[in-house]
C-alpha positions as CSV (number, residue, x, y, z in Angstrom):
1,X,15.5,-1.4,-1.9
2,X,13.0,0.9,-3.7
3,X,10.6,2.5,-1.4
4,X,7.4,3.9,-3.2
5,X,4.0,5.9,-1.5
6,X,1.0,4.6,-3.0
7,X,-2.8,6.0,-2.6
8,X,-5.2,3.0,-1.4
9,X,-6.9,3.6,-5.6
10,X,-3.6,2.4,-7.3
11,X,-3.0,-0.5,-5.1
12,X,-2.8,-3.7,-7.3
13,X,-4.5,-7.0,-6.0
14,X,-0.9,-8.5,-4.7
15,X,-0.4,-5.3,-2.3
16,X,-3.7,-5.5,-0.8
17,X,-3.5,-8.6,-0.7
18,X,-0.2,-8.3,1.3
19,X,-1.9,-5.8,3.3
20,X,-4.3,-7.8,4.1
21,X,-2.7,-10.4,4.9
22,X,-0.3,-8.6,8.0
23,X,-2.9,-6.8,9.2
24,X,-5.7,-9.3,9.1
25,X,-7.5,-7.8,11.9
26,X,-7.0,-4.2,10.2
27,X,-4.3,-1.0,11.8
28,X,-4.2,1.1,14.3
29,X,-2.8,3.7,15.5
30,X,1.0,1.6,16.2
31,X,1.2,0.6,12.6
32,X,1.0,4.1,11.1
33,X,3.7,5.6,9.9
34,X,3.6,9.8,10.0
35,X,6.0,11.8,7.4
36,X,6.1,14.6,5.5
37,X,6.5,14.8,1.6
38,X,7.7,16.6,-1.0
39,X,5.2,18.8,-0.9
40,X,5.7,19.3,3.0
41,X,2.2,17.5,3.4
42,X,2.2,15.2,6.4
43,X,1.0,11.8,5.3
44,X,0.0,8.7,7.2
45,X,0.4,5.5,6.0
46,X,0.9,1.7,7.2
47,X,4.0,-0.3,5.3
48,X,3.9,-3.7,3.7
49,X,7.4,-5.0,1.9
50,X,8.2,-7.0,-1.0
51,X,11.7,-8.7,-1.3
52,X,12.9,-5.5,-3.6
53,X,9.9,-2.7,-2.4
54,X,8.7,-1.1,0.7
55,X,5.6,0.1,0.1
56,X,3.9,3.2,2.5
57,X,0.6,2.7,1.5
58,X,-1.6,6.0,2.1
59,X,-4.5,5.6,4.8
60,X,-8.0,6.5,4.4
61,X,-11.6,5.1,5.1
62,X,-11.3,3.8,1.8
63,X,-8.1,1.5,2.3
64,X,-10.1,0.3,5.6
65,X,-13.1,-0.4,3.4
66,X,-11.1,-1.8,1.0
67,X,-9.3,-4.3,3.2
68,X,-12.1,-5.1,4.9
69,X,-13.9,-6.3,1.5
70,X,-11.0,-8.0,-0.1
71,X,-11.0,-11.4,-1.8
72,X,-8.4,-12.9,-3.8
73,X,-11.3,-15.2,-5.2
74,X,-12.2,-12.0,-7.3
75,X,-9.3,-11.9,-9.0
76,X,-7.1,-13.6,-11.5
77,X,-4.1,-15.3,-10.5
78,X,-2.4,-13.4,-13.2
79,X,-2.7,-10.0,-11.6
80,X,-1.0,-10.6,-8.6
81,X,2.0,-10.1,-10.4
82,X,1.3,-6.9,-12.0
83,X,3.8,-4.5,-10.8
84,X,2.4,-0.9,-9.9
85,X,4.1,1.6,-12.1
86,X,3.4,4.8,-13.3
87,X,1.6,6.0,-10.8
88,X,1.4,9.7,-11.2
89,X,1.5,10.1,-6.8
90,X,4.5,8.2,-5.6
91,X,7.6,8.8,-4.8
92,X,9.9,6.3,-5.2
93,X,14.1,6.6,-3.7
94,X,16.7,3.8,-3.7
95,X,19.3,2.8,-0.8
């Protein structure tokens, strides 16, 4: 399973809307997930899955915001299947 980090700008509409959709009351402080990276940067992020990808999606104000004002009715069906990929901040491992 692929594991990838992923800054709230990059999300694509099907990972918000996933995010969304298990935290439909938004996160707190339980959901968070604290690590360090690469870089030796702690990071805090809250974790949705695919069937093949974990994603750690990065938290901010702006993922709050962005949750908070997100409807699938402003977006074409067709791009909730568009993969994220080549994002220039992720980090992405296999098990």
């Amino acid at each position: 399973m692929k594991r990838i980090i992923v800054d709230y700008k990059k999300l694509t509409p099907e990972i918000l809307s996933l995010l969304v959709e298990k935290y439909p009351d938004g996160y707190d402080d339980r959901h968070i997930i604290v690590f360090k990276n690469s870089k030796n940067q702690t990071i805090e992020a809250v974790e949705v899955r695919t069937e093949d990808t974990v994603y750690l999606v990065k938290v901010s104000s702006s993922l709050v915001n962005s949750m908070a004002n997100f409807d699938e009715d402003d977006y074409d069906a067709s791009e909730f299947n568009e993969p994220i990929s080549e994002l220039p901040d992720k980090t992405a491992t296999e098990d």
